[in-house]
C-alpha positions in Angstrom: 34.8 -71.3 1.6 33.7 -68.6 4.0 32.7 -65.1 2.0 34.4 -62.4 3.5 32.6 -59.7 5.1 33.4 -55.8 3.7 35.2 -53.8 6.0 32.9 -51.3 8.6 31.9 -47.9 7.3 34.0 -45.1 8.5 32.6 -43.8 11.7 31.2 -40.9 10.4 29.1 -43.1 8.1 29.7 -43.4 4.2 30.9 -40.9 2.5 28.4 -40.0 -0.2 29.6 -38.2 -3.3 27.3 -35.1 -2.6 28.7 -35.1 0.8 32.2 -35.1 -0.6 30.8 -32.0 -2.8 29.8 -30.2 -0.1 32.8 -30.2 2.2 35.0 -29.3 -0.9 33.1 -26.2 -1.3 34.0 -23.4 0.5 31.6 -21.6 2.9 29.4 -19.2 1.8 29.9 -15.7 1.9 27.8 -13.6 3.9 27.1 -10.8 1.2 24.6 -9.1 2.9 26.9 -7.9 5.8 29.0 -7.1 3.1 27.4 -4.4 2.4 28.1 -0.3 3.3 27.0 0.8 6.8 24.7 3.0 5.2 23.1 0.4 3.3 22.1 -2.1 6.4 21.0 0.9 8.6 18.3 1.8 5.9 17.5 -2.2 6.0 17.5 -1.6 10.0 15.3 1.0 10.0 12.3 -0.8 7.6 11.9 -3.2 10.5 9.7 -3.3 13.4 11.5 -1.4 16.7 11.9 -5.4 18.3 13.5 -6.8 15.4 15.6 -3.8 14.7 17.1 -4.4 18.3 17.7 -7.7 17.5 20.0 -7.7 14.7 22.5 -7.1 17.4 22.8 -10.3 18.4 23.3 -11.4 14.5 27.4 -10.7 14.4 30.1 -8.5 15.7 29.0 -6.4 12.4 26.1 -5.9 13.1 26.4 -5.3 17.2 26.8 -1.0 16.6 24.5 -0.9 13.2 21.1 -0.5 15.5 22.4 2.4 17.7 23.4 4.2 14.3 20.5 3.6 12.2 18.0 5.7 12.0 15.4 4.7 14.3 11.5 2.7 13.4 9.8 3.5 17.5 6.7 1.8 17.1 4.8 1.5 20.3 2.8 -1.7 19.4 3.8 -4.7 21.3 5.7 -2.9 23.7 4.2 -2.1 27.0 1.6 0.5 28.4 1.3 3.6 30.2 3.8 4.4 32.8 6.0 1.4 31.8 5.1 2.0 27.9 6.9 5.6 28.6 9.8 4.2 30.2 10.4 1.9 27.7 10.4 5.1 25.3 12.5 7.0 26.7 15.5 4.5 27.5 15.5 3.0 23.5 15.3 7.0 22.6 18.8 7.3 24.8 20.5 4.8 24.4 19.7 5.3 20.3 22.7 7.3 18.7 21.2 8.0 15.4 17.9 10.2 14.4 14.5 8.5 14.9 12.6 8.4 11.6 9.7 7.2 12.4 7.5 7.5 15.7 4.2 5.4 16.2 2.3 5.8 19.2 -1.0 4.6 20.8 -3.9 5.7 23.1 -1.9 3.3 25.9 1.2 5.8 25.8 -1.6 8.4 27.3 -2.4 6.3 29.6 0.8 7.9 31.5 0.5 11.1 33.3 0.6 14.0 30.3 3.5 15.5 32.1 5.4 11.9 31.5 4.0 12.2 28.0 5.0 15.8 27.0 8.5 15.0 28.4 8.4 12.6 26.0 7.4 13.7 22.3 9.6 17.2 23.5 12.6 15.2 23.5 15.3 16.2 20.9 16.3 12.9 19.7 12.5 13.6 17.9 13.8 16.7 16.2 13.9 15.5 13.2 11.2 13.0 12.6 9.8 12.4 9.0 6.7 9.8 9.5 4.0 9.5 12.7 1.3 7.3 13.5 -0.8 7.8 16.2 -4.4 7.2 17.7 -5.8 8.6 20.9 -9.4 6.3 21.0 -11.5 9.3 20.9 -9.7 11.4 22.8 -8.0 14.5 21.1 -3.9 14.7 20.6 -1.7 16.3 23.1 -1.1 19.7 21.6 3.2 18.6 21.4 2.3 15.7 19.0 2.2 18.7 16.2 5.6 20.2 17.4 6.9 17.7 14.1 5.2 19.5 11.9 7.9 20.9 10.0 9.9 17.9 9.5 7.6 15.7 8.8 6.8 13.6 5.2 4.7 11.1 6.3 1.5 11.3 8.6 -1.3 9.2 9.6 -4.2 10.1 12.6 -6.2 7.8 13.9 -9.4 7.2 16.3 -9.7 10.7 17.7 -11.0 13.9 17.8 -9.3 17.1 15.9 -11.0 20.0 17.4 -11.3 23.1 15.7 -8.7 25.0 17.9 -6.3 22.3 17.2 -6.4 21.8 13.8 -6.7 25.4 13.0 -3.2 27.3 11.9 -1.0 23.9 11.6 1.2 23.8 8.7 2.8 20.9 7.4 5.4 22.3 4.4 7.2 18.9 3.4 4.6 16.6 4.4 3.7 13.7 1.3 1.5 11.6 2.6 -1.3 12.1 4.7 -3.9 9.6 6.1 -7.1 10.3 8.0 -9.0 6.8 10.0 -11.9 6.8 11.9 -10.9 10.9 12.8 -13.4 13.4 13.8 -13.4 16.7 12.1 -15.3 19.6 11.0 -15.0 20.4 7.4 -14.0 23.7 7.9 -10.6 21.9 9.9 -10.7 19.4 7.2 -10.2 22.0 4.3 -7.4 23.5 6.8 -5.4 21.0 7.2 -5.3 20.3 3.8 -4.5 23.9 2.5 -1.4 23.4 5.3 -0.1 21.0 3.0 1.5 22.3 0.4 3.7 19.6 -1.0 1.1 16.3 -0.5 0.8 14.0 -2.9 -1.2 11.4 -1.2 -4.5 11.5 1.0 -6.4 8.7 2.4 -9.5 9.6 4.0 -11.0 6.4 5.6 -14.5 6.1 8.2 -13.8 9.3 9.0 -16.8 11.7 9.5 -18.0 15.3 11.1 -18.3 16.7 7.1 -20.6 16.3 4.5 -18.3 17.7 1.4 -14.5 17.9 0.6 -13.5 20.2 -1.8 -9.8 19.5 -3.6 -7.8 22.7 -4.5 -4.3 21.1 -4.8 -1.6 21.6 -7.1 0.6 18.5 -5.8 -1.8 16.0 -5.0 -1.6 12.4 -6.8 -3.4 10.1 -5.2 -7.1 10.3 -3.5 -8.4 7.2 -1.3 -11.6 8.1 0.4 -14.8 5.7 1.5 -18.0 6.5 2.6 -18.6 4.1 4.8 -21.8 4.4 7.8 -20.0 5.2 10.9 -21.9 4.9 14.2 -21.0 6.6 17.5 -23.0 6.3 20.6 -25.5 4.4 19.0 -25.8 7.6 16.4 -24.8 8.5 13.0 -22.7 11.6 13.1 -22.1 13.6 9.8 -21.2 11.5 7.0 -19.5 12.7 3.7 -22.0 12.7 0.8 -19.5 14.5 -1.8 -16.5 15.2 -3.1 -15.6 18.3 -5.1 -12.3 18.1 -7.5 -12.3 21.9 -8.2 -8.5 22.1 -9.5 -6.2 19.4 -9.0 -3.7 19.3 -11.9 -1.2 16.8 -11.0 -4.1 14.1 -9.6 -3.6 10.5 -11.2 -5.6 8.6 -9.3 -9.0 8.5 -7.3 -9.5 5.5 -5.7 -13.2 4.4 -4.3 -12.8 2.2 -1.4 -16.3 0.8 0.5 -19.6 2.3 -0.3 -22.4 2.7 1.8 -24.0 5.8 2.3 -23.2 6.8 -1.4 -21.4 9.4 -2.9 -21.4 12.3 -5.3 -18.2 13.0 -6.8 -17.4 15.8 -9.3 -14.2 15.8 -11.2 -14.1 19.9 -12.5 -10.3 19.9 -13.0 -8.2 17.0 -13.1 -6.3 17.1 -16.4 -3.7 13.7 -15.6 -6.4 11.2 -14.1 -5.3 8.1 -15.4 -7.0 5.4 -12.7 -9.7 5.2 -10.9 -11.6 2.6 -9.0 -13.3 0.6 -7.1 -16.6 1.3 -9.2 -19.5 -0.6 -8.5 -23.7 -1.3 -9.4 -23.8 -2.2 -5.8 -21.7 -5.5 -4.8 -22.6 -6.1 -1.4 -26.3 -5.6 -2.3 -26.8 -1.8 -1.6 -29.7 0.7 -2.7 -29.8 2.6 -5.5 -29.2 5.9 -3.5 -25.6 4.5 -1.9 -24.2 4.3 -5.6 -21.3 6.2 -6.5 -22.7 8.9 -8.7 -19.1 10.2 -10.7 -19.9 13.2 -13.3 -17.0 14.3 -15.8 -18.9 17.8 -16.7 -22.0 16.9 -18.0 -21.2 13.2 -18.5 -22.9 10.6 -15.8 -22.1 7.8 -14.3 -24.3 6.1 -11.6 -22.8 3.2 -10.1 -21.4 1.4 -13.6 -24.1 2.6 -15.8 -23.3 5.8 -17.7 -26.4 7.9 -17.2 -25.1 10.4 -20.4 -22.5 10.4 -22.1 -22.2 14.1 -23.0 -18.1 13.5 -23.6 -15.6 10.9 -23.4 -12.7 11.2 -20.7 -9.8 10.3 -22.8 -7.1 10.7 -20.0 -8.2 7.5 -17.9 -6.6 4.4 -18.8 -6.9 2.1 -15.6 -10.7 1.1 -14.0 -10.8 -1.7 -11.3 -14.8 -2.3 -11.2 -16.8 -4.5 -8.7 -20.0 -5.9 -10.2 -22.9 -7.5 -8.4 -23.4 -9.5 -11.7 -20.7 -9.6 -14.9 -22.3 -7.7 -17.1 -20.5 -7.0 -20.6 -23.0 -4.2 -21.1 -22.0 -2.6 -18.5 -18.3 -2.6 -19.4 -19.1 -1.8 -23.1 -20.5 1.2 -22.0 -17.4 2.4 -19.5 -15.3 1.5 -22.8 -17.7 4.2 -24.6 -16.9 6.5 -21.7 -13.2 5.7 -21.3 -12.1 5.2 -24.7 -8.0 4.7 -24.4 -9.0 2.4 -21.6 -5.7 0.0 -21.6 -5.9 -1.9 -18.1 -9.4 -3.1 -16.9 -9.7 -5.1 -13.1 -13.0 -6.9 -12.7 -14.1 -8.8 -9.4 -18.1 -10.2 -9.8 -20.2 -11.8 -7.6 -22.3 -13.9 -10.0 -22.7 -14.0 -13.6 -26.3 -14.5 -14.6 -26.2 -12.2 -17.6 -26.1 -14.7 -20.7 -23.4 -11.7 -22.0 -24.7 -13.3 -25.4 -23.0 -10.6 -27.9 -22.7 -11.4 -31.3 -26.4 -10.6 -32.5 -27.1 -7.7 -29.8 -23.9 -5.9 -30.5 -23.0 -6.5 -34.0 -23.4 -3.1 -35.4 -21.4 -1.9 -32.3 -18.2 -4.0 -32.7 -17.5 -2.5 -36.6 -17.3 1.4 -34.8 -16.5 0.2 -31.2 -12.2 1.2 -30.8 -11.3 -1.0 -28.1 -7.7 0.2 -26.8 -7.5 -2.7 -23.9 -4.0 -4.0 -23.4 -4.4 -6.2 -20.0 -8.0 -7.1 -18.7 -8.0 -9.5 -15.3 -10.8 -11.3 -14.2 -11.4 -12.6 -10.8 -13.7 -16.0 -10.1 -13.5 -17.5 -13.7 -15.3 -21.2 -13.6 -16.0 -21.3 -17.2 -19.8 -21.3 -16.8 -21.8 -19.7 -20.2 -22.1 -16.3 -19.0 -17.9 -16.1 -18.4 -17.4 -17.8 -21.4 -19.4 -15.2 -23.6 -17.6 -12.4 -21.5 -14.4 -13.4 -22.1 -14.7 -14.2 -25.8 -15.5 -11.1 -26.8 -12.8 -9.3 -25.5 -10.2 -12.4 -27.2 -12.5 -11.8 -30.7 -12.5 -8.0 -30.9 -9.5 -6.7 -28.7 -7.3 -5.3 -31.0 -4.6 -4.4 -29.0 -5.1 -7.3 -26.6 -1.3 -8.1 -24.8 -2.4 -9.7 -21.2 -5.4 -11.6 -20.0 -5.6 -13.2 -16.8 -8.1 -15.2 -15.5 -8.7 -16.4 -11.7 -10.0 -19.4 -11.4 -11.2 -20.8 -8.5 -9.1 -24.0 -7.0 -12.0 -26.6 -7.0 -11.9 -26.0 -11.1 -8.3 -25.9 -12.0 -7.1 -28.9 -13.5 -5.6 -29.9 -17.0 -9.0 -31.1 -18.4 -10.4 -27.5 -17.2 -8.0 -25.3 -18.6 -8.0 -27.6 -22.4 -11.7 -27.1 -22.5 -11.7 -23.4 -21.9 -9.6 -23.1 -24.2 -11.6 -24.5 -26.8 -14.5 -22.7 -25.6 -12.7 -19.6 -25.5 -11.3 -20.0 -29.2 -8.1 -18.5 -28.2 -6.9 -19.8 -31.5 -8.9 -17.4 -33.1 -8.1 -14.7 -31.2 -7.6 -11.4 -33.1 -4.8 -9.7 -30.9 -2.0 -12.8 -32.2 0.5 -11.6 -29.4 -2.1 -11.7 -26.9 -1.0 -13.9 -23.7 -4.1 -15.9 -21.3 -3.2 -16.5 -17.9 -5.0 -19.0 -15.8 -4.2 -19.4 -12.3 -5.7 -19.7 -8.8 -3.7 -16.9 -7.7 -5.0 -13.9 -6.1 -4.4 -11.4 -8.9 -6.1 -7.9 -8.0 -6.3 -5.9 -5.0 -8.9 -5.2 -3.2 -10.0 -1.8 -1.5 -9.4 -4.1 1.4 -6.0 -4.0 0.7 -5.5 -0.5 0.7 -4.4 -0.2 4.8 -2.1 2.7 5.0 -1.6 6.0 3.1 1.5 4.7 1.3 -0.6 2.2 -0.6 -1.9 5.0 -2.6 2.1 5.9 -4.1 1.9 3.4 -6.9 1.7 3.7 -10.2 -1.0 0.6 -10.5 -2.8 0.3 -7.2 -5.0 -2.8 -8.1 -2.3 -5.1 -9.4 -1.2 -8.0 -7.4 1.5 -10.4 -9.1 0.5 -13.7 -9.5 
């Protein structure tokens, strides 16, 4: 007897039981247009001037949000002189709500400064809280500071700030404030600081034409400054060689980004300094003389090696350090120097120090109060010298919570991380709360990292979550 063939699957095809699930559910709601006007015009207004425009096209809801919102204009990827302009001036009115944030390249000058003027005068910018611009050498047209009242937010870069221009501008709600690759005289410099009352932030970065800044602030946080060789027609214009903290009471955080023509800095008043970093002994190989020479008073330290310690600075609690070569020494002695130290960032290049501790530092660790509640280490492979490093921190921190340990991807496995383990002795380790991370991760921010002024605004600038 013939065996009788099943009957043809539906034309659709067959129905599979998480098919039938998902055409019994009902469609998903769309909770972000949802939400108030308000809210999506903020959202609107944190994306790029192209993609802002876009949303439009998204749904009926969305079609009016743009023209409301207030309004991102950033010149980059738009077009370029005469054209650029254009461009400008047809988003600014056909844009209903306030512009928030203008940013503006050397390409807009490119149009005739008549074109220009006509522009940044218009009123749709009366009320503009952050600017960008650059002018490639050139210095601003004079109506670029016609903000100056509104404004919170302000970054200048790749030109010249003559004297004449910098000279009686004042900036009374202004935050933030970032200098790159500007040319000024110090005497402008210490002007246009002074003409910000309110400014918690400054980043100073390849910026030259002044050898010293002096900070007399009251509201400053944050400090991001480099001194990194600049050259300009094939010479080296004035570099800055120091940095004075005369009174700055509310200042939390100095942040050292790129060495290399050395620095003295002198902390006088600075009551609330809680981080500071990037110190190094030289990690990309420099002299003795383009060291970061940081005195507290008549206490010392010259690159990571405390010259004299004539008194401990109790208030820091947060050091990102970049060593040449781990060196436990060398962080012993910043623990002598910073004794509530809690968080501690460490990026080395090698590790040829043996870090061998338990003979050499014996009498230290009985007297030594370590207060270190999250230590992160960057290029762990488990070698001797890491090994030693790490396991003293696991035997003698106290108050250990967090360690985290990069690793580096051609060494992670299961086999690694049970040996280091062992080696470590994590069972033994005296803080019994403690937590070890391993992970190939990128876990701490570099001074690379730190692009724009607003990077400065956070409470821990070198942590990155893995």
């Amino acid at each position: 007897m013939r065996r009788r063939e099943p009957p043809p699957p539906p034309a659709g095809g067959p129905m599979t039981r998480r098919r039938k699930l998902a055409e019994s559910k009902p469609p998903a709601e769309d909770t972000i247009s949802n939400l108030p006007d308000a809210v999506l015009g903020e959202i609107i207004s944190l994306l790029p001037t192209k993609d802002g425009a876009r949303t439009q096209i998204l749904a009926s809801r969305w079609r009016h949000l743009w023209r409301s919102a207030p309004l991102n204009l950033d010149c980059r990827g738009l077009k370029h002189g005469d054209e650029l302009a254009g461009a400008l001036s047809r988003i600014i009115s056909s844009h209903q709500g306030p512009c928030r944030r203008l940013c503006i390249h050397a390409d807009l000058l490119d149009a005739p400064s008549t074109t220009v003027d006509s522009l940044l005068r218009s009123d749709a910018l009366g009320n503009l809280q952050e600017l960008e611009f650059s002018c490639f050498e050139q210095p601003p047209p004079a109506s670029i500071f016609r903000f100056s009242l509104t404004l919170r937010v302000v970054t200048i870069g790749c030109c010249n700030l003559p004297d004449s221009t910098v000279q009686g501008i004042h900036f009374p709600l202004l935050k933030q404030l970032g200098l790159e690759f500007v040319c000024i005289s110090e005497c402008s410099l210490h002007s246009l600081i002074a003409g910000c009352p309110t400014l918690e932030s400054l980043l100073i970065h390849r910026s030259f034409g002044f050898l010293c800044i002096r900070i007399n602030s009251l509201s400053l946080r944050s400090v991001g400054l480099d001194s990194y060789a600049v050259s300009r027609n094939n010479k080296v214009p004035l570099q800055l060689h120091e940095l004075i903290i005369d009174n700055a009471p509310c200042l939390e955080r100095l942040l050292l980004l790129h060495q290399e023509t050395g620095l003295d800095i002198s902390v006088i008043e600075a009551p609330k300094l809680e981080t500071i970093g990037f110190l190094s002994d030289g990690y990309y190989e420099c002299s003795q003389d383009q060291l970061y020479r940081l005195a507290f008073g008549s206490t010392v330290i010259l690159g990571l090696h405390v010259d004299n310690l004539a008194m401990v600075v109790r208030t820091v609690k947060i050091v990102a350090v970049r060593m040449r070569n781990l060196c436990l020494d060398a962080v012993i002695g910043l623990l002598a120097c910073f004794p509530c130290l809690e968080k501690l960032y460490i990026k080395a290049r090698t590790s040829e120090s043996s870090n061998a501790w338990r003979r050499k530092h014996r009498n230290l660790i009985n007297c030594l109060d370590i207060r270190l509640k999250t230590i992160v280490l960057k290029s762990y492979r488990g070698i001797k010298s890491q090994v030693n490093f790490v396991s003293f921190f696991v035997l003698n921190a106290r108050m250990l919570e967090s360690m985290t340990l990069q690793v580096e991807t051609s060494y992670y496995n299961d086999e690694f991380l049970v040996e280091q383990r062992r080696k470590l002795q994590l069972q033994d380790r005296v803080s019994r709360g403690a937590q070890f991370h391993f992970t190939t991760d990128r876990c701490i921010r570099t001074s690379w990292d730190i692009k724009h002024v607003r990077d400065l605004d956070v409470v821990d600038p070198f942590v990155r979550r893995c």
